[in-house]
C-alpha positions in Angstrom: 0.6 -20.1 -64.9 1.8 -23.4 -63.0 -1.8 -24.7 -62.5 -2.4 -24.0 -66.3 0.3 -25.8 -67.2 1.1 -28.4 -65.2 -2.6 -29.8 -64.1 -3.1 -33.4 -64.8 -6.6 -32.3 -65.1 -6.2 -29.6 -68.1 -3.6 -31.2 -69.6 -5.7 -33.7 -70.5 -8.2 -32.5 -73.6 -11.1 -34.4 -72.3 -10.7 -33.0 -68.7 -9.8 -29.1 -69.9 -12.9 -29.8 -72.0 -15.0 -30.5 -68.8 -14.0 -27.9 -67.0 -14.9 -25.1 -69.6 -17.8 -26.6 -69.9 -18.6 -26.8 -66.2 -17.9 -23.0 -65.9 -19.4 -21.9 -68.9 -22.8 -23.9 -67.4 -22.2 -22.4 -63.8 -22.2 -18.7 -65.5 -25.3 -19.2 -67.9 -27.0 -20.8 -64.6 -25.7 -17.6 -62.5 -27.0 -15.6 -65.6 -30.8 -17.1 -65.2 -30.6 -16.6 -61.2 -29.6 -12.7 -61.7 -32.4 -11.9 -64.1 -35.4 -13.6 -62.6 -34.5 -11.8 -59.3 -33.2 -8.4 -60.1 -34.8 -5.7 -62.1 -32.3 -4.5 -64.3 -31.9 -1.6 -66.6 -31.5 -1.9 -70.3 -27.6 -1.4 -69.9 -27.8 -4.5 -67.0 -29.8 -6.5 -69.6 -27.0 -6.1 -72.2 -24.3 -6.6 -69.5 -26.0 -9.9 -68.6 -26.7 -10.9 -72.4 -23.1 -10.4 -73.3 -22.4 -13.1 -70.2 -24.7 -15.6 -71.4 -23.5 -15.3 -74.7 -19.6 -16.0 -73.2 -21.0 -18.5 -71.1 -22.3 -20.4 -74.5 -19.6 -20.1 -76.2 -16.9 -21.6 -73.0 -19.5 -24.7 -73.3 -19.3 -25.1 -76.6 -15.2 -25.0 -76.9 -15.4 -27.5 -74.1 -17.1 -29.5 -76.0 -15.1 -29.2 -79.0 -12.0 -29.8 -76.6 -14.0 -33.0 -74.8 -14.4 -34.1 -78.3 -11.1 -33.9 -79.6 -9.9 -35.9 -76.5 -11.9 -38.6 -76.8 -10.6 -38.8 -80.9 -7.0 -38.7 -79.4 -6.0 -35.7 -81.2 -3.4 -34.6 -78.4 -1.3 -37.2 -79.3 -1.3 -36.1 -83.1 -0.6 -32.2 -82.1 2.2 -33.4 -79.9 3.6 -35.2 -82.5 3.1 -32.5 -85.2 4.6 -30.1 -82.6 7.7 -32.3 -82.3 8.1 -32.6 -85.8 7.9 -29.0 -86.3 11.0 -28.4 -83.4 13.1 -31.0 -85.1 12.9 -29.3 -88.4 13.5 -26.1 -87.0 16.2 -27.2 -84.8 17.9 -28.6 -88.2 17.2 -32.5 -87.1 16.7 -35.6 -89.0 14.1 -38.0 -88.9 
């Protein structure tokens, strides 16, 4: 999509990083809320185990990704991306 692609905010590694990580916190926080409140059955409890686990895993890729931005690796995949289009395109260095 157009907000995907074009965001100056998930562009950027750093920021896309945040924002997983910000939603994978707000759904292992939404998670905690559901079962201290709500008796659940044992297919509920694996519904809402399968979420945390997600909701783990979207904060750890952000972090990765927050990582990754602050070592400046977007500018090496761009430039390994470019590369790549040149030689397939049939381009010289």
């Amino acid at each position: 999509t157009r907000l995907a692609t074009e965001s100056k905010l998930l562009v950027n590694w750093m920021g896309r990083g945040f924002s997983y990580s910000f939603v994978g916190l707000v759904s292992v926080e939404e998670n905690d809320v559901m079962v201290k409140f709500i008796n659940i059955s044992l297919a509920g409890k694996t519904q809402l185990m399968f979420i945390e686990t997600v909701g783990y895993m979207m904060v750890g890729v952000g972090v990765i990704y927050f990582t990754l931005g602050l070592s400046c690796c977007k500018s090496v995949s761009d430039r390994a991306r470019l590369d790549y289009t040149k030689r397939r395109n049939g381009e010289t260095a």
